[in-house]
N, C-alpha and C positions, 0 to 999 in steps of 0.2 A: 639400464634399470631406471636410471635418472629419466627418459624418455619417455618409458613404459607409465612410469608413473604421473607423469605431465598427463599423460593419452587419458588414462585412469581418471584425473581430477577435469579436464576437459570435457568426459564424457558425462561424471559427476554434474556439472557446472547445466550441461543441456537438460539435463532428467530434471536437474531445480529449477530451470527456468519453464518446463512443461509444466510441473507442477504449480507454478506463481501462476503464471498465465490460467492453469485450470482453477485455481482459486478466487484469482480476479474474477472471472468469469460468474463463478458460483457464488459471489459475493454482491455482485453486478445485478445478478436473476434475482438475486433473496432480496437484495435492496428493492429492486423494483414491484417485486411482490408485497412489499411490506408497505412501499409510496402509499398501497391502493384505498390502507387504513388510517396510516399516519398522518397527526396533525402537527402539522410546525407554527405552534403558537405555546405559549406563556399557561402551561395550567393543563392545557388539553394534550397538549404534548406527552404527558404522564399516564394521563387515564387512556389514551390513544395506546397506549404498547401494554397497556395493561388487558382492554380490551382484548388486542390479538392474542396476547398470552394465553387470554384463559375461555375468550367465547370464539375467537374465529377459528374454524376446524384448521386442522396444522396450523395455527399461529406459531405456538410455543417453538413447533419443529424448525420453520423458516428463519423464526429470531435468533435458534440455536448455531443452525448452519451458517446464518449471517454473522454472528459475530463469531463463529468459530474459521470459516473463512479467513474472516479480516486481521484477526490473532496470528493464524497459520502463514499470510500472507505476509506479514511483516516478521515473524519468527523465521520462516524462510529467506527473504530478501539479506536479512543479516547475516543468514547460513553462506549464501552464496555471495558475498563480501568475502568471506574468510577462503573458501574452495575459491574464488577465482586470486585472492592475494596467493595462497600456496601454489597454485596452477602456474604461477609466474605470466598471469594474466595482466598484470599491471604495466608491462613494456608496451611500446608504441603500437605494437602488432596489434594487440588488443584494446587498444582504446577506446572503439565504439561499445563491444560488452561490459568495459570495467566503468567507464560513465554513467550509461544507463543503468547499470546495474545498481550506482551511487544514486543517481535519481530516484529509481523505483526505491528504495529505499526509505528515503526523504520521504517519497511520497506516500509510503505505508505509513510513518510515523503523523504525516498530515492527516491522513485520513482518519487513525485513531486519536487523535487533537480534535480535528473537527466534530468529530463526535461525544464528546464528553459530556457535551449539554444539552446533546438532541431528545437525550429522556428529561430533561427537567426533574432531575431527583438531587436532594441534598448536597450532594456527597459532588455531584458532578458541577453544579453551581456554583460551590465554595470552593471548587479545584481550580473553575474557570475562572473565577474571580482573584482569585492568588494571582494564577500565570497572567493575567490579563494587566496587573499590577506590575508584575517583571518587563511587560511588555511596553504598558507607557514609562517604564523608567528607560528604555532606548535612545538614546540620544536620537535629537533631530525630528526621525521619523516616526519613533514611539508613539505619542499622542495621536497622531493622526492617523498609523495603524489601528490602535486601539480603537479610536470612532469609529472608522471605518469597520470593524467587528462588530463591536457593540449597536453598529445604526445608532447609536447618539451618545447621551451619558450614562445610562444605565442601562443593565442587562434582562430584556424584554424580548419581546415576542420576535423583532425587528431583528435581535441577536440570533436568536434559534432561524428565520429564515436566510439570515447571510450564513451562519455556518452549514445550514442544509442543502443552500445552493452550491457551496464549495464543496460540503463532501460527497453528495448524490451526482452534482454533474462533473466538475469542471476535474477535481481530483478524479473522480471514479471514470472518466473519460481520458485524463491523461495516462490512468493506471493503467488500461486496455491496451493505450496505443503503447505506451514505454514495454509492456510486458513481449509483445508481439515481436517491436523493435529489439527486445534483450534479445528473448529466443532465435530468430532472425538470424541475429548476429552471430551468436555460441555456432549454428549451427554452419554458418560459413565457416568458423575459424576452424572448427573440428573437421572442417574436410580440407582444411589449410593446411593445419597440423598433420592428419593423416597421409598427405602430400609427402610432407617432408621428410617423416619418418622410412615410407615404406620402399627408397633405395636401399636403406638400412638394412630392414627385413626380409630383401628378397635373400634367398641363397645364392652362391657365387658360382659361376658360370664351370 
Protein backbone atom coordinates (compact mmCIF):
# COMPACT_ATOMS: atom_id res chain seq x y z
CA UNK A 1 0.00 0.00 0.00
CA UNK A 2 2.74 2.15 1.35
CA UNK A 3 4.55 1.43 -2.06
CA UNK A 4 1.42 1.88 -4.30
CA UNK A 5 1.25 5.17 -2.97
CA UNK A 6 4.95 6.34 -3.20
CA UNK A 7 4.46 5.03 -7.31
CA UNK A 8 1.08 7.28 -7.12
CA UNK A 9 2.93 10.61 -5.79
CA UNK A 10 6.08 9.71 -8.08
CA UNK A 11 3.91 9.71 -10.96
CA UNK A 12 2.17 12.91 -9.52
CA UNK A 13 5.61 14.58 -9.14
CA UNK A 14 6.41 14.03 -13.19
CA UNK A 15 2.89 15.33 -14.58
CA UNK A 16 3.97 18.67 -12.18
CA UNK A 17 7.07 18.91 -13.52
CA UNK A 18 5.46 18.69 -17.43
CA UNK A 19 3.34 21.08 -16.46
CA UNK A 20 6.23 23.88 -14.92
CA UNK A 21 8.32 23.07 -17.86
CA UNK A 22 4.89 23.70 -20.12
CA UNK A 23 4.53 26.96 -18.25
CA UNK A 24 8.05 28.12 -18.43
CA UNK A 25 7.82 27.66 -21.87
CA UNK A 26 4.59 29.62 -22.39
CA UNK A 27 5.86 32.26 -20.15
CA UNK A 28 9.19 32.30 -22.23
CA UNK A 29 6.99 32.83 -25.85
CA UNK A 30 4.56 35.52 -24.09
CA UNK A 31 7.73 37.29 -22.68
CA UNK A 32 9.23 37.43 -25.85
CA UNK A 33 6.28 38.52 -27.59
CA UNK A 34 5.67 41.27 -25.24
CA UNK A 35 10.01 42.32 -25.50
CA UNK A 36 8.75 43.54 -29.11
CA UNK A 37 6.65 46.52 -27.39
CA UNK A 38 8.11 46.97 -24.18
CA UNK A 39 10.17 49.82 -22.91
CA UNK A 40 12.48 49.35 -20.10
CA UNK A 41 12.87 52.88 -19.07
CA UNK A 42 11.62 55.35 -16.21
CA UNK A 43 8.01 56.62 -17.44
CA UNK A 44 7.68 54.72 -20.77
CA UNK A 45 7.72 51.61 -19.10
CA UNK A 46 4.02 52.30 -18.07
CA UNK A 47 2.51 53.72 -21.09
CA UNK A 48 4.51 50.74 -22.99
CA UNK A 49 2.10 47.86 -21.38
CA UNK A 50 -0.48 50.16 -21.53
CA UNK A 51 -0.15 50.56 -25.23
CA UNK A 52 -0.20 46.60 -25.63
CA UNK A 53 -3.15 46.25 -23.48
CA UNK A 54 -5.42 48.26 -25.19
CA UNK A 55 -4.09 49.11 -29.09
CA UNK A 56 -1.80 46.10 -29.93
CA UNK A 57 -4.18 43.20 -31.39
CA UNK A 58 -3.95 40.34 -28.72
CA UNK A 59 -1.81 42.56 -26.35
CA UNK A 60 -4.31 42.28 -23.54
CA UNK A 61 -4.41 38.23 -24.30
CA UNK A 62 -0.38 37.73 -24.27
CA UNK A 63 0.02 39.97 -20.88
CA UNK A 64 -2.83 37.64 -19.54
CA UNK A 65 -1.08 34.34 -20.38
CA UNK A 66 2.08 35.95 -19.26
CA UNK A 67 1.47 36.69 -16.05
CA UNK A 68 -0.84 33.80 -15.65
CA UNK A 69 1.93 31.51 -16.77
CA UNK A 70 4.49 32.99 -14.23
CA UNK A 71 1.61 32.78 -11.16
CA UNK A 72 1.02 29.12 -12.28
CA UNK A 73 4.54 28.47 -12.41
CA UNK A 74 5.44 29.35 -9.02
CA UNK A 75 2.08 28.08 -7.52
CA UNK A 76 3.15 24.87 -8.91
CA UNK A 77 6.87 24.79 -8.02
CA UNK A 78 5.48 25.02 -4.39
CA UNK A 79 2.98 22.19 -5.29
CA UNK A 80 5.72 19.87 -6.08
CA UNK A 81 7.94 20.79 -2.93
CA UNK A 82 5.15 19.32 -0.79
CA UNK A 83 4.37 15.92 -3.48
CA UNK A 84 8.01 15.25 -3.63
CA UNK A 85 8.59 15.91 0.58
CA UNK A 86 5.40 13.30 0.94
CA UNK A 87 6.75 10.97 -2.00
CA UNK A 88 9.80 10.40 0.49
CA UNK A 89 11.68 12.24 -2.19
CA UNK A 90 13.83 13.97 0.06
CA UNK A 91 16.38 10.63 0.79
CA UNK A 92 19.68 10.52 -1.03
CA UNK A 93 17.95 8.61 -3.92
CA UNK A 94 16.34 11.56 -4.92
CA UNK A 95 18.51 14.31 -4.62
CA UNK A 96 18.93 15.72 -8.04
CA UNK A 97 14.86 16.24 -8.26
CA UNK A 98 14.41 17.39 -4.76
CA UNK A 99 17.33 20.26 -5.43
CA UNK A 100 16.21 21.31 -8.47
CA UNK A 101 13.06 21.26 -7.62
CA UNK A 102 14.25 23.82 -4.44
CA UNK A 103 15.97 25.78 -7.10
CA UNK A 104 13.24 26.19 -9.59
CA UNK A 105 11.36 27.33 -6.90
CA UNK A 106 13.72 30.09 -5.79
CA UNK A 107 13.72 30.88 -9.08
CA UNK A 108 9.83 31.38 -9.51
CA UNK A 109 9.89 33.60 -6.68
CA UNK A 110 12.96 35.59 -8.46
CA UNK A 111 11.37 36.03 -11.24
CA UNK A 112 8.10 37.44 -9.68
CA UNK A 113 10.58 39.92 -7.54
CA UNK A 114 12.18 40.87 -10.55
CA UNK A 115 9.16 41.89 -11.86
CA UNK A 116 7.54 44.11 -9.58
CA UNK A 117 8.84 47.36 -11.17
CA UNK A 118 8.94 46.40 -14.70
CA UNK A 119 5.41 48.27 -15.16
CA UNK A 120 6.60 51.37 -13.24
CA UNK A 121 3.22 51.71 -11.54
CA UNK A 122 2.81 53.08 -7.86
CA UNK A 123 2.05 50.32 -6.07
CA UNK A 124 5.19 48.35 -7.50
CA UNK A 125 7.79 51.20 -6.79
CA UNK A 126 6.83 51.69 -3.31
CA UNK A 127 7.01 47.80 -2.88
CA UNK A 128 10.34 47.91 -4.40
CA UNK A 129 11.59 50.59 -2.57
CA UNK A 130 10.60 48.97 0.98
CA UNK A 131 12.24 45.57 0.11
CA UNK A 132 15.13 47.39 -1.54
CA UNK A 133 15.55 49.01 2.13
CA UNK A 134 15.40 45.45 3.82
CA UNK A 135 18.04 44.72 1.42
CA UNK A 136 20.70 47.39 2.17
CA UNK A 137 20.11 46.67 5.84
CA UNK A 138 22.24 43.08 5.09
CA UNK A 139 25.12 43.12 6.55
CA UNK A 140 28.20 43.37 4.69
CA UNK A 141 26.84 42.80 1.40
CA UNK A 142 23.60 44.74 1.46
CA UNK A 143 24.84 48.17 0.06
CA UNK A 144 26.47 46.90 -2.53
CA UNK A 145 23.63 44.57 -3.68
CA UNK A 146 21.41 47.20 -3.39
CA UNK A 147 23.67 49.51 -5.95
CA UNK A 148 24.19 46.89 -7.88
CA UNK A 149 20.10 46.78 -8.43
CA UNK A 150 19.43 50.11 -8.23
CA UNK A 151 22.42 51.02 -11.00
CA UNK A 152 23.28 53.86 -8.51
CA UNK A 153 21.38 55.71 -5.56
CA UNK A 154 18.09 55.92 -6.83
CA UNK A 155 15.42 54.03 -8.54
CA UNK A 156 15.49 55.07 -12.45
CA UNK A 157 15.54 53.81 -15.64
CA UNK A 158 18.99 52.08 -15.00
CA UNK A 159 17.01 50.01 -12.14
CA UNK A 160 14.05 48.90 -14.60
CA UNK A 161 17.11 47.73 -17.25
CA UNK A 162 19.07 45.57 -14.41
CA UNK A 163 15.88 44.06 -13.22
CA UNK A 164 14.68 43.27 -16.91
CA UNK A 165 17.92 41.82 -17.71
CA UNK A 166 17.67 39.48 -14.72
CA UNK A 167 14.29 38.50 -15.33
CA UNK A 168 13.91 38.27 -19.31
CA UNK A 169 17.36 36.52 -19.60
CA UNK A 170 19.33 35.16 -17.07
CA UNK A 171 16.30 34.00 -14.68
CA UNK A 172 14.04 32.98 -17.60
CA UNK A 173 16.93 31.03 -19.05
CA UNK A 174 17.96 29.33 -15.95
CA UNK A 175 14.17 28.59 -15.57
CA UNK A 176 14.10 26.53 -19.03
CA UNK A 177 17.21 24.66 -18.19
CA UNK A 178 16.26 23.79 -14.25
CA UNK A 179 12.75 22.87 -15.57
CA UNK A 180 14.13 20.34 -18.19
CA UNK A 181 16.90 19.27 -15.72
CA UNK A 182 13.68 18.64 -12.85
CA UNK A 183 11.66 16.70 -15.50
CA UNK A 184 14.70 14.71 -16.51
CA UNK A 185 15.25 13.80 -13.44
CA UNK A 186 11.45 12.60 -12.05
CA UNK A 187 11.51 10.70 -15.02
CA UNK A 188 14.61 8.67 -14.34
CA UNK A 189 13.68 7.93 -10.76
CA UNK A 190 10.13 6.84 -11.86
CA UNK A 191 11.61 4.21 -13.83
CA UNK A 192 13.99 3.58 -10.80
CA UNK A 193 11.17 3.23 -8.52
CA UNK A 194 9.25 1.18 -11.11
CA UNK A 195 12.38 -1.07 -11.00
CA UNK A 196 11.97 -1.85 -7.69
CA UNK A 197 8.65 -2.38 -7.00
CA UNK A 198 7.79 -4.66 -9.85
CA UNK A 199 9.50 -8.19 -8.10
CA UNK A 200 6.91 -7.24 -5.92
CA UNK A 201 4.06 -7.25 -8.36
CA UNK A 202 4.85 -10.09 -10.34
CA UNK A 203 2.76 -13.13 -9.13
CA UNK A 204 4.55 -16.14 -7.65
CA UNK A 205 5.64 -18.84 -9.72
Amino acid sequence: MIKNTTVRLQQLATIIAVSILSLVLTAAISGLLLAFYYEPSAGAAYNSLKQIDTRINFGWLILTVHHLAGNGFLILALIQIIVMFFGEQFRPAWIVAWVSGILLTLNAVGLGWTSMILDWSQQGFWRFKIELGTISAIPLIGPTLSTILTGGEAISTETIVHLYTLHSYVLSIVAIGLSIFHLAGLSVQEQEIETEIAPELDPPA
